[in-house]
LUMRO-132568 format. One line per 4 residues: number of its first residue (from 1); for each residue x, y, z of N, C-alpha, C, CB. Coordinates in Angstrom, 1 decimal, always signed. Glycine has a CB too. Layout:
BEGIN
NUM	X:Y:Z:X:Y:Z:X:Y:Z:X:Y:Z; ...
This chain:
BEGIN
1	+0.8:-1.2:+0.0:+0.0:+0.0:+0.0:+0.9:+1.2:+0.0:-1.0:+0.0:+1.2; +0.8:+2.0:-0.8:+1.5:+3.0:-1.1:+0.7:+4.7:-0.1:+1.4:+3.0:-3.0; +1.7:+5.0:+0.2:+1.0:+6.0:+1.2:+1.1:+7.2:+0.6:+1.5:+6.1:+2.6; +0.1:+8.3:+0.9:-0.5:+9.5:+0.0:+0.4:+10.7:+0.3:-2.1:+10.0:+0.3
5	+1.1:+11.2:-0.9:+2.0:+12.8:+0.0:+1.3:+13.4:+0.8:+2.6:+14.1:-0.9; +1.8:+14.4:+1.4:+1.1:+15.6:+2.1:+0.4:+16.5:+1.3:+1.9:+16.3:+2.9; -0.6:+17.5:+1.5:-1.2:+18.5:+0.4:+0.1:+19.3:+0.4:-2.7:+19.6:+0.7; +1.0:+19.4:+1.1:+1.5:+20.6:+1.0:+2.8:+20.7:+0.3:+1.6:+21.0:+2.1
9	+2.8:+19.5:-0.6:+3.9:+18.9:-1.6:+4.0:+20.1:-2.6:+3.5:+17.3:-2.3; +2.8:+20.3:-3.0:+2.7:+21.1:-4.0:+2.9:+22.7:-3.7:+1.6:+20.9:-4.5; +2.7:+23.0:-2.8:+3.1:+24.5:-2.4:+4.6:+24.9:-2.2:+2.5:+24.7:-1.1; +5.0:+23.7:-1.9:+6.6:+24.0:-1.7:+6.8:+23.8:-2.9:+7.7:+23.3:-0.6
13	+6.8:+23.1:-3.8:+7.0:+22.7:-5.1:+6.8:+24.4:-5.8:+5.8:+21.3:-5.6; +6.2:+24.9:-5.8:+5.9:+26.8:-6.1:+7.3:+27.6:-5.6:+4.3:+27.7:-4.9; +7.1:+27.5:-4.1:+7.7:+28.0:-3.3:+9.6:+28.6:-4.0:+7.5:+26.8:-2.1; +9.8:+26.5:-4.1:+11.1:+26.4:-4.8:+11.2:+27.1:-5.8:+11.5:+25.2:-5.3
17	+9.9:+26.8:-7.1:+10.5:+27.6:-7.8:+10.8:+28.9:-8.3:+10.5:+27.3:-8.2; +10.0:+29.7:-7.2:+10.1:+31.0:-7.3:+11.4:+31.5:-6.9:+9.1:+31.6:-6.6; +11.7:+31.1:-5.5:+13.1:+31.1:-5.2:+14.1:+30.9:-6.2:+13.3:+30.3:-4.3; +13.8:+29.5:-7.2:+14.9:+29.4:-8.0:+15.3:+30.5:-9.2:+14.7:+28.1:-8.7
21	+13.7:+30.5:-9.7:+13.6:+31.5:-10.9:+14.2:+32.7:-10.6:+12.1:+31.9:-11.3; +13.6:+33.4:-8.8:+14.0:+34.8:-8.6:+15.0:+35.3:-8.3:+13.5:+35.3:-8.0; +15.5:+34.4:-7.6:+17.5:+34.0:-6.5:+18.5:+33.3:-7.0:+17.5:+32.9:-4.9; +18.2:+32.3:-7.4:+19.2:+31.3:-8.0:+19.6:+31.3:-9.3:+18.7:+30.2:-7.9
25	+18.7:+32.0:-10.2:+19.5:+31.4:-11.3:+20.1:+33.3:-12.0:+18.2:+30.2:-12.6; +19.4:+34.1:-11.3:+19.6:+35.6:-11.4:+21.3:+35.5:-10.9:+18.4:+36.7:-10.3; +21.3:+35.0:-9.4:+22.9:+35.0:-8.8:+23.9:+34.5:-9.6:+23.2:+34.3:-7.5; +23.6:+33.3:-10.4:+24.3:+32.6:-10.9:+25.4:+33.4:-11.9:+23.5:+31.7:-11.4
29	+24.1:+34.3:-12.6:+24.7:+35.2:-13.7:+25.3:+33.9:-14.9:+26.0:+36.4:-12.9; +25.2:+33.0:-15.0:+25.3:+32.2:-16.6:+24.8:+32.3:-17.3:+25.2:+31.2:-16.9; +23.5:+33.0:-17.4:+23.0:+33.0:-19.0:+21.9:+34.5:-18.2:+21.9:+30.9:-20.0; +21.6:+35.2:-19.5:+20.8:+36.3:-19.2:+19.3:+36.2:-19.5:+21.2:+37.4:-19.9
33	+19.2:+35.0:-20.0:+17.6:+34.9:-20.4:+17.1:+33.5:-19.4:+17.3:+34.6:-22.6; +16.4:+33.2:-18.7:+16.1:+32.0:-17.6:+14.5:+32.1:-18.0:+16.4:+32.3:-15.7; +14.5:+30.1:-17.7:+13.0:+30.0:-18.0:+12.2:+30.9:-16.9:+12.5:+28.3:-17.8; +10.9:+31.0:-17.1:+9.5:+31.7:-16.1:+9.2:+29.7:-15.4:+7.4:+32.7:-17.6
37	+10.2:+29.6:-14.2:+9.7:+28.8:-13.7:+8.6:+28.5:-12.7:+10.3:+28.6:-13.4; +7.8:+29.5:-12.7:+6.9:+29.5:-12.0:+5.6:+29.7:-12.6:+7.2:+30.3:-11.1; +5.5:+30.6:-13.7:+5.0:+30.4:-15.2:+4.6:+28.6:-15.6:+6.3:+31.1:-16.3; +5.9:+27.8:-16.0:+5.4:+26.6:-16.1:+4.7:+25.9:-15.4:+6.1:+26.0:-16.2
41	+5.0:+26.0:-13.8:+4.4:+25.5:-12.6:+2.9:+25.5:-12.6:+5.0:+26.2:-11.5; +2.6:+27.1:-13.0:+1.0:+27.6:-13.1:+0.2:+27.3:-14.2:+1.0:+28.9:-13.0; +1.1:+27.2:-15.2:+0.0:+26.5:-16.6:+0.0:+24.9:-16.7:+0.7:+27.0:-18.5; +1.3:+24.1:-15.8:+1.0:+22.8:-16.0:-0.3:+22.2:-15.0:+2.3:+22.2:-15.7
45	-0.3:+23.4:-14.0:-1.4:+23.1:-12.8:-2.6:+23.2:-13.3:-1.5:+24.1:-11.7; -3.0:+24.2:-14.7:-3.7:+24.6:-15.0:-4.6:+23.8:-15.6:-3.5:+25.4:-15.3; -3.4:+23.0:-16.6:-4.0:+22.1:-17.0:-4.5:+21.1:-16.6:-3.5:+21.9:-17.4; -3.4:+20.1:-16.0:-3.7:+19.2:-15.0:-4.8:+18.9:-13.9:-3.0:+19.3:-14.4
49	-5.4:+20.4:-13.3:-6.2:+20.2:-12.6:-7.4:+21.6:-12.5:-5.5:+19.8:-11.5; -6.8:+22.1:-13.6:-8.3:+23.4:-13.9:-8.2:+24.5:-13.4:-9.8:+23.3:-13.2; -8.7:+25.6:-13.6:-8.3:+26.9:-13.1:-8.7:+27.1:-11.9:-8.6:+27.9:-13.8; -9.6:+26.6:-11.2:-10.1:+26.7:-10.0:-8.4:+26.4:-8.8:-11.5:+25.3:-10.0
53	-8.1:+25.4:-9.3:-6.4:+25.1:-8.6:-5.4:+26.0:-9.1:-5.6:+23.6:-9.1; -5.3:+26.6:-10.1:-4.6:+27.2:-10.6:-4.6:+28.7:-10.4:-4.7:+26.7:-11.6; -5.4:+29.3:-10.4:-5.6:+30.6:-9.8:-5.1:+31.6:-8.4:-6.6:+30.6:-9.8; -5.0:+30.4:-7.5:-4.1:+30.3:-6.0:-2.9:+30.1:-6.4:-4.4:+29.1:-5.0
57	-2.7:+29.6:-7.0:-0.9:+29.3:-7.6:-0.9:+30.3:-8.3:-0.4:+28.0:-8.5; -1.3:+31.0:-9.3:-0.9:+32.1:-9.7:-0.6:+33.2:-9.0:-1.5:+32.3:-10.4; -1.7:+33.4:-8.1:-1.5:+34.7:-7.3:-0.5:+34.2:-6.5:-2.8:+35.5:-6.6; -0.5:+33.1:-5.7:+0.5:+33.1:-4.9:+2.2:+33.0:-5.3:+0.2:+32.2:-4.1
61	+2.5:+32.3:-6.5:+3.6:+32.8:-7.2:+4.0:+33.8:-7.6:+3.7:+32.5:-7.8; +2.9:+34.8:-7.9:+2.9:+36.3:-8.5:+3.8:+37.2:-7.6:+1.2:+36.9:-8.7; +2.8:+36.5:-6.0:+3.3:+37.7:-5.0:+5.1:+37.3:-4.8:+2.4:+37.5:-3.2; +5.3:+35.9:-4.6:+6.4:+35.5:-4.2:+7.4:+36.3:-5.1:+6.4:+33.9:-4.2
65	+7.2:+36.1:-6.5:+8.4:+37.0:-7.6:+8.0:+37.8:-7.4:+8.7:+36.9:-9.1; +7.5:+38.9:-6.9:+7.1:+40.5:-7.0:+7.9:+40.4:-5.8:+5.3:+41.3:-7.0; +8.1:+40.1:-4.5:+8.4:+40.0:-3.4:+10.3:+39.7:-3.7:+7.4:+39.0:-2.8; +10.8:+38.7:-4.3:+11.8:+38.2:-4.6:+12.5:+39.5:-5.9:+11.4:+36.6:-5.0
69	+11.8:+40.1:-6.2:+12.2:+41.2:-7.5:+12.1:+42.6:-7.2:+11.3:+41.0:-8.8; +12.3:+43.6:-7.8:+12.4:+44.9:-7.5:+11.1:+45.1:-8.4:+13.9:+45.7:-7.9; +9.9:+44.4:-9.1:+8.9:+45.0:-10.0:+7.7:+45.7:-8.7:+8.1:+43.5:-11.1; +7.0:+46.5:-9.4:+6.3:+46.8:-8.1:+5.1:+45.3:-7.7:+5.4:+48.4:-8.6
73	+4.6:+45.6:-6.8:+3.8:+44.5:-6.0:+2.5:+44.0:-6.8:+3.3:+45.1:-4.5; +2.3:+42.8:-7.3:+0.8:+42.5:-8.0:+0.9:+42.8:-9.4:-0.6:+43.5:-7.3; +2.6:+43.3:-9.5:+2.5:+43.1:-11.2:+2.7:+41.7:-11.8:+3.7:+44.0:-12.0; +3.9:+41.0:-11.7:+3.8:+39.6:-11.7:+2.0:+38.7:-11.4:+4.9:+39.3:-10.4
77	+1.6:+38.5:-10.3:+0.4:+38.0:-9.7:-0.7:+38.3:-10.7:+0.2:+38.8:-8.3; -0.9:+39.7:-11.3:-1.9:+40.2:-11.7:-2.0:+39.3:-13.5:-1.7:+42.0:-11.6; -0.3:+39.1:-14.0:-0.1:+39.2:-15.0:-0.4:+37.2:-14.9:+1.3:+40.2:-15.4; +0.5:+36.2:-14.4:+0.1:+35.0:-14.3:-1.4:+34.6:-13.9:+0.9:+34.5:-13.6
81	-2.4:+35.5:-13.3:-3.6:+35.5:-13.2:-4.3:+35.0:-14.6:-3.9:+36.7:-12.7; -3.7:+36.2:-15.1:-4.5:+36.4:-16.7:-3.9:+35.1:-17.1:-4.0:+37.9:-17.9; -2.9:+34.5:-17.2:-2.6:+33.6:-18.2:-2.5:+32.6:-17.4:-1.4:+33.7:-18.9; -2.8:+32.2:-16.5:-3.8:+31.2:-15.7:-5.1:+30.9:-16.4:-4.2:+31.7:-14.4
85	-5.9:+31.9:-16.5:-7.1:+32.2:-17.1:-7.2:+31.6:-18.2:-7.4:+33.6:-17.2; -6.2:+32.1:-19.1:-6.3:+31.5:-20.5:-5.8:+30.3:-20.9:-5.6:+32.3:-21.4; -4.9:+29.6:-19.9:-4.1:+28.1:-20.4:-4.9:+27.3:-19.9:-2.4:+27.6:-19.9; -6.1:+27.7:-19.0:-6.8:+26.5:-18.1:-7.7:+25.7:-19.3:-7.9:+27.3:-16.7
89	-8.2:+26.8:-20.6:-8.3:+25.8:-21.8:-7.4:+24.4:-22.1:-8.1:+26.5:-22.8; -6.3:+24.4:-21.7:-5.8:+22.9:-21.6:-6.4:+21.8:-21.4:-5.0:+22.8:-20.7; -7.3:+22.4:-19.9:-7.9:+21.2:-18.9:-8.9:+20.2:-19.7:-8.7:+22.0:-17.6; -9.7:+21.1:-20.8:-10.6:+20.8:-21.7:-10.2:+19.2:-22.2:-10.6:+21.9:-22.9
93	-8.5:+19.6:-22.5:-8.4:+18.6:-23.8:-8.1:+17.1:-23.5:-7.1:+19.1:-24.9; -8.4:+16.5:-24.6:-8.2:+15.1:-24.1:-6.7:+14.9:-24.4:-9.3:+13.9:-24.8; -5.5:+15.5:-25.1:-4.3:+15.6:-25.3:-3.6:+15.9:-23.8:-4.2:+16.6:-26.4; -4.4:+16.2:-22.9:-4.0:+16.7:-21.2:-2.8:+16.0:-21.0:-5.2:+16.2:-19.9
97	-2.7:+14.1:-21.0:-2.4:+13.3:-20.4:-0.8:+13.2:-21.1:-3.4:+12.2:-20.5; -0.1:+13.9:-22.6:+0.5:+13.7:-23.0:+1.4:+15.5:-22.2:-0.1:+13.2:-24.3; +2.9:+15.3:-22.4:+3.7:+16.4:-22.4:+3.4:+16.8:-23.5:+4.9:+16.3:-22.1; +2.8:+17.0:-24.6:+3.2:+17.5:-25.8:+2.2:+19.3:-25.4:+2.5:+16.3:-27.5
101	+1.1:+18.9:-25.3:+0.1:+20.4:-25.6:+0.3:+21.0:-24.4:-1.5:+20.3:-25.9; +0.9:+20.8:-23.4:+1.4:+21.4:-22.2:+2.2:+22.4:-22.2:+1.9:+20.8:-21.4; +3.6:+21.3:-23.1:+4.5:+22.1:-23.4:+4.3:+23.0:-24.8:+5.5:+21.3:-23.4; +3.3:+23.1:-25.5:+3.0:+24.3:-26.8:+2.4:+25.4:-25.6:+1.4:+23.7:-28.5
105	+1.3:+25.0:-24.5:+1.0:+26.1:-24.2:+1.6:+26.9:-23.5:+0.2:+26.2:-23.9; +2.6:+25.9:-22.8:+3.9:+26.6:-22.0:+4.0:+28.2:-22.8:+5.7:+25.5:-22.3; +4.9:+27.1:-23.9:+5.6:+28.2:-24.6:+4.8:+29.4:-25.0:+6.2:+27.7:-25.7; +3.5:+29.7:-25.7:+2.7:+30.8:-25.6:+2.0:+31.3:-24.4:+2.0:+30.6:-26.4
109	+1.8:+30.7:-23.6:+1.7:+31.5:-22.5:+2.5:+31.9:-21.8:+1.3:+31.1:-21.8; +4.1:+31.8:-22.0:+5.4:+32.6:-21.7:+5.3:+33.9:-22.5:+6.8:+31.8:-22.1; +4.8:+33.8:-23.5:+5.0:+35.1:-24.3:+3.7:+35.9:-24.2:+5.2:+34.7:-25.9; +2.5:+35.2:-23.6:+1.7:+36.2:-23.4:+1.9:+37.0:-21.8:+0.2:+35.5:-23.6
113	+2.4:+36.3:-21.0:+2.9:+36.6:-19.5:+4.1:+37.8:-19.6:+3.6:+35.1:-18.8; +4.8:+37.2:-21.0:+6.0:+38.7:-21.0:+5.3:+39.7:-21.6:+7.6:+38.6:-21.8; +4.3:+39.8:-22.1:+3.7:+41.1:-23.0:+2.4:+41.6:-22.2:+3.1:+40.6:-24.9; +2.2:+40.6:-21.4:+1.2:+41.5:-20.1:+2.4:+42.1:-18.8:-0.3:+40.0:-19.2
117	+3.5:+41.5:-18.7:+4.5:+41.9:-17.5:+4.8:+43.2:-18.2:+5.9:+40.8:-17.0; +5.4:+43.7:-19.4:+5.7:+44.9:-19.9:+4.4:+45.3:-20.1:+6.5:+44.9:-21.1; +3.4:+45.2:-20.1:+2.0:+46.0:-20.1:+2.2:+46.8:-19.1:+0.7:+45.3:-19.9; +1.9:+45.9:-17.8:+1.6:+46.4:-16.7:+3.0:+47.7:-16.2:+1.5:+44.9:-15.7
121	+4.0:+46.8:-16.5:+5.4:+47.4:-16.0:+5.3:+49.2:-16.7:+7.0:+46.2:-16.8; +4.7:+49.3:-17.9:+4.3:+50.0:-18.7:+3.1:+51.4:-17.6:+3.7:+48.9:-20.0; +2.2:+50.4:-17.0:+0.8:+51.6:-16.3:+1.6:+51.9:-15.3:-1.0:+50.9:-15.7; +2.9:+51.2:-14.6:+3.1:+52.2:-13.6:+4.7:+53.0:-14.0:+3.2:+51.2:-12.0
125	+4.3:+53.4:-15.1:+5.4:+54.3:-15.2:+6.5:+54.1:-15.4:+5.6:+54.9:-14.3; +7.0:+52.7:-15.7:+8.3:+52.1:-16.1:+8.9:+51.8:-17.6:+8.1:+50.8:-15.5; +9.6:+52.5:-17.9:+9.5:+52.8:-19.5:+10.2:+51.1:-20.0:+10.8:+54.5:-20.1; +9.8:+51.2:-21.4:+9.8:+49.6:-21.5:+10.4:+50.2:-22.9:+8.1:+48.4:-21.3
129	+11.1:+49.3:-23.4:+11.7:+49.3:-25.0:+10.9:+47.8:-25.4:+13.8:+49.2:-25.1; +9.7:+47.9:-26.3:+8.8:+47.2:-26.5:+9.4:+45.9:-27.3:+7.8:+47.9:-27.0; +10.0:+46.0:-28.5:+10.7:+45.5:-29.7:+12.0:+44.3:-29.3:+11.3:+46.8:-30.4; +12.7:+45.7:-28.9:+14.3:+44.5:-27.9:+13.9:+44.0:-27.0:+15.7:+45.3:-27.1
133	+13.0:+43.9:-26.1:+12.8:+43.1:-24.8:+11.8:+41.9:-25.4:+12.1:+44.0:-23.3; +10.6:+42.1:-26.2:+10.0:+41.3:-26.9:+10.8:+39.9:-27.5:+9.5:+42.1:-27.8; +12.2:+40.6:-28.3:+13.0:+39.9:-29.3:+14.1:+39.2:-28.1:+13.8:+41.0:-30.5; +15.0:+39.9:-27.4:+15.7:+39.2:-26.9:+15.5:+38.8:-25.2:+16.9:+39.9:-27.3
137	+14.0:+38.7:-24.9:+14.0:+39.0:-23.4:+12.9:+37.4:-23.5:+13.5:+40.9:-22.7; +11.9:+37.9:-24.2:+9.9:+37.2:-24.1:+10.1:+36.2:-24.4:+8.6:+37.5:-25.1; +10.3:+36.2:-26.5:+10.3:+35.2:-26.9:+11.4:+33.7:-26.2:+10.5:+35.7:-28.0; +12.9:+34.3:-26.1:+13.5:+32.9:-26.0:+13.6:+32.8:-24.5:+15.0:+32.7:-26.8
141	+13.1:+33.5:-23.6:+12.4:+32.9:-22.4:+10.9:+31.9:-22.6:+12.0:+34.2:-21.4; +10.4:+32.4:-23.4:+9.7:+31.3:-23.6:+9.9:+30.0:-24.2:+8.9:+31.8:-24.1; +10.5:+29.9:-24.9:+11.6:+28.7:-25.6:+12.2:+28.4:-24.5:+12.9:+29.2:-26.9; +13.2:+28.4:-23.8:+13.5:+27.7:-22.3:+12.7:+27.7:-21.3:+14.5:+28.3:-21.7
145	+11.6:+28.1:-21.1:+10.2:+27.6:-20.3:+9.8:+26.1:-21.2:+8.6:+29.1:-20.5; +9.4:+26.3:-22.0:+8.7:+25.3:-23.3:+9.5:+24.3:-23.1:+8.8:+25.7:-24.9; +11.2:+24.4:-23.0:+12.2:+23.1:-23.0:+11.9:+22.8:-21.3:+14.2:+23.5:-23.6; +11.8:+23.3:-20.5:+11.6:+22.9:-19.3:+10.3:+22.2:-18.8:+11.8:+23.9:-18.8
149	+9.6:+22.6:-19.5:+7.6:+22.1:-19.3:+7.5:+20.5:-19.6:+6.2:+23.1:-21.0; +8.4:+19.7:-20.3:+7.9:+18.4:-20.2:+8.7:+17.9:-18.9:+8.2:+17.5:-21.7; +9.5:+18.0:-18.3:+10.3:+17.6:-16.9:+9.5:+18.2:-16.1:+11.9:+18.1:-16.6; +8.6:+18.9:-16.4:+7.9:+20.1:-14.8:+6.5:+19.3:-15.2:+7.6:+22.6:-15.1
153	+6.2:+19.2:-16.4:+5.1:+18.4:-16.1:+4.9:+16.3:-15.5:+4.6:+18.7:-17.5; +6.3:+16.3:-16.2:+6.8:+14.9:-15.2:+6.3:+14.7:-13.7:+8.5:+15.0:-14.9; +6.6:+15.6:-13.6:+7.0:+16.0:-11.6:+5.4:+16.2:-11.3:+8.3:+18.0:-10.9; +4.8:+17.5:-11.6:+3.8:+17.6:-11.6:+2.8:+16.8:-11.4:+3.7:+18.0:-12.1
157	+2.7:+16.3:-12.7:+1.3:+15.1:-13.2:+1.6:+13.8:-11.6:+1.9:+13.9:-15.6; +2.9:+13.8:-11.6:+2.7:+13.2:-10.3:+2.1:+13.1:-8.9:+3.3:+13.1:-10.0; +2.8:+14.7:-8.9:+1.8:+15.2:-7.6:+0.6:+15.3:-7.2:+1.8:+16.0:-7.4; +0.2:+15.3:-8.4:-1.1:+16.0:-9.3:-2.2:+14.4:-8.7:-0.5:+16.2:-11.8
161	-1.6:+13.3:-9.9:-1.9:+11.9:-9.4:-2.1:+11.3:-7.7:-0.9:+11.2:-10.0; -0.5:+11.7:-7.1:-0.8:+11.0:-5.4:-1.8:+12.0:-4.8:+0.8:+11.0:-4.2; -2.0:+13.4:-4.9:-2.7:+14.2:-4.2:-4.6:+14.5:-4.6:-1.8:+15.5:-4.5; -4.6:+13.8:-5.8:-6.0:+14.1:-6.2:-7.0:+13.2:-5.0:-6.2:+13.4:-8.1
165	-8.3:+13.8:-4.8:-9.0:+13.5:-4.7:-10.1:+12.5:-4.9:-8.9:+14.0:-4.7; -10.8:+11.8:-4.5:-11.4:+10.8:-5.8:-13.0:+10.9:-4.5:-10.2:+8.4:-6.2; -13.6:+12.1:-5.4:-14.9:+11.7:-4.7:-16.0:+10.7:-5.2:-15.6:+12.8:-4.4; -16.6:+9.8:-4.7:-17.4:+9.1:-4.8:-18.7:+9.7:-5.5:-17.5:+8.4:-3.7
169	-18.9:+8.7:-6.2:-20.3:+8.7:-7.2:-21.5:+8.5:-6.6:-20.3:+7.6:-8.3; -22.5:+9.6:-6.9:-23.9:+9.1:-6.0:-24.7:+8.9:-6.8:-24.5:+9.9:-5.1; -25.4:+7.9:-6.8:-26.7:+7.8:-7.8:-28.0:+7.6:-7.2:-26.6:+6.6:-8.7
């Protein structure tokens, strides 16, 4: 008999990777463009288990990188909200079960997260060079999110599996 994680597997599972995304791989200074690890985290959730799960994870990853970054507060949060919103179409598909459409919406929902983060970054007064950050900042962050999303969804779909629920049928 195999025994059930804790719920709270998955929260630290966020936790990490906001820390990683926001501390770890910034200090490192090896490469200038890093996946949106916490981005992946929130659209594979989204999928996996609907936006209803996924909307808590957004905001609560949102705050954690707004908190871990110099952006102002609820810009992050506000912006994975939205694209929470939109990838939870995943949950629909019967392709769910496979890494493949996880990892396509990874990758466009990295690019809609960096063009709502320069939105926002944009209403409070933060001048944005729309073009160069689009070209060398969005897109191939989203391409290394995308290469990261079938290993995040690995991990996930697991969690996802020991932690689900199974309520009984009433007729």
């Amino acid at each position: 008999m195999r025994m059930k994680p804790p719920w709270w597997i998955a929260p630290v599972l966020l936790f990490l990777a906001a820390v990683v995304q926001a501390s770890l791989l910034p200090a490192l200074g090896l490469i200038r463009v890093r996946p949106e690890l916490v981005l992946v985290a929130v659209v594979i959730w989204a999928v996996l288990r609907g936006v209803r799960e996924a909307l808590p994870w957004a905001f609560a990853g949102g705050l954690l990188l707004d908190l871990f970054s110099h952006s102002p507060l609820g810009t992050a949060s506000l912006a994975l909200l939205l694209v929470a919103l939109c990838a939870s179409v995943g949950e629909a598909s019967v392709f769910r079960t496979s890494f493949l459409l996880p990892t396509v919406i990874v990758f466009w929902a990295g690019v809609l997260y960096g063009v709502l983060y320069l939105f926002l970054l944009r209403t409070h007064q933060v001048p944005v060079e729309w073009i160069g950050t689009l070209r060398h900042s969005v897109v191939p962050s989203a391409i290394l999110s995308a290469v990261c999303a079938p290993a995040a969804y690995w991990v996930l779909s697991r969690v996802e599996r020991a932690t689900r629920v199974v309520k009984p049928v009433e007729w």
